[in-house]
C-alpha positions, 0 to 999 in steps of 0.5 A, a space after each residue: 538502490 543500494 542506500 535503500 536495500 542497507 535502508 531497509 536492512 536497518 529498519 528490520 534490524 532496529 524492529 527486532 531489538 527494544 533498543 532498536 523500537 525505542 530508537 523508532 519511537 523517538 526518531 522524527 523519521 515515520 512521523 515525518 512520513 506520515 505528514 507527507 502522506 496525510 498531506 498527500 491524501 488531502 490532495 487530489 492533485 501531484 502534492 510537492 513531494 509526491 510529484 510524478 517526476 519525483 516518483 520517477 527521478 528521485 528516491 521519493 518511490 523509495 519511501 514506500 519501500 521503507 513503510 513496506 518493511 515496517 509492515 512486516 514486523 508486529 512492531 512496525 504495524 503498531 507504529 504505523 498505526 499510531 501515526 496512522 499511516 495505514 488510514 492515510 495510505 486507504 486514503 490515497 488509495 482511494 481518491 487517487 488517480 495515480 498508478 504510480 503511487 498506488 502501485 508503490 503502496 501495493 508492492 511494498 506492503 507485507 500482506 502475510 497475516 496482515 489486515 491492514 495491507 489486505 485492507 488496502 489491497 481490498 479497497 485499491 479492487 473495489 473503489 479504484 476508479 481507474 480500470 488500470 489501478 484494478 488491473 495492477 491491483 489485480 496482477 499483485 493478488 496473482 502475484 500474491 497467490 503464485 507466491 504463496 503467501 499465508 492464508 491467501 486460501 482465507 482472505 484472497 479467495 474472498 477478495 477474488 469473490 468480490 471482485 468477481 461479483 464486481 465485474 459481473 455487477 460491471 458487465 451487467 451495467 453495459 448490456 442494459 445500457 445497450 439494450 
């Protein structure tokens, strides 16, 4: 854990100085991550590197920490973009069945004043096929709005709507299935 914290620390630090994005640009480090995961969305089964034993053994959960801190920093989001991190990490989202890759994508991401994490959030609550991904989905925006985020007021009260109407929708289904 500690290698991970001075990890991340460096990764906030090199985001805050040119030299520091310059090193980010040329390091093989994000574009390296960004082939895992866009390997990882083509799959439907555990992928090489994202096995769950992996996610629970190794560093492997790790990863998501480091793309977590990118998020936070206008910089990083550019980067990610770029190397179209975000698209592959929607896509995991929204093919995957594995709670535990989801719920590292979701706790990770920075969503102050960030569309493209508010994106996947959305997508995990409204086309997540398991009702436990929805529930993590759905603790994390409690979670989100107990701690205040920015501008939850605009853009979570919205998802809440939705995902409200989504249950509704949901309910309906079963009684007249019943009926």
């Amino acid at each position: 854990m500690l290698f991970v914290r001075i990890g991340c620390q460096l990764l906030e630090l090199l985001t805050e100085s040119e030299a520091g994005k310059q090193v980010l640009r040329e390091h093989k480090l994000i574009k390296e991550i960004a082939e895992l995961l866009n390997k990882a969305k083509d799959e439907t089964k555990d992928t090489p590197f994202f096995t769950r034993e992996r996610m629970l053994k190794t560093m492997t959960r790790e990863y998501f920490a480091l793309l977590g801190v990118l998020t936070k920093s206008k910089f990083g989001q550019e980067l990610l973009t770029e190397h179209q991190v975000f698209t592959s990490l929607r896509a995991i989202c929204e093919r995957s069945q594995r709670e535990d890759i989801i719920n590292a994508i979701l706790v990770s991401l920075d969503y102050e004043r960030k569309p493209e994490s508010q994106a996947i959030l959305s997508t995990v609550l409204t086309s997540a096929k398991s009702a436990v991904i929805r529930y993590l989905a759905t603790r994390h925006l409690r979670h989100l709005l107990r701690s205040g985020i920015a501008e939850f007021d605009q853009w979570g009260v919205d998802l809440l709507q939705v995902l409200f109407i989504l249950i509704v929708f949901s309910l309906l289904q079963v009684l007249l299935t019943n009926v």
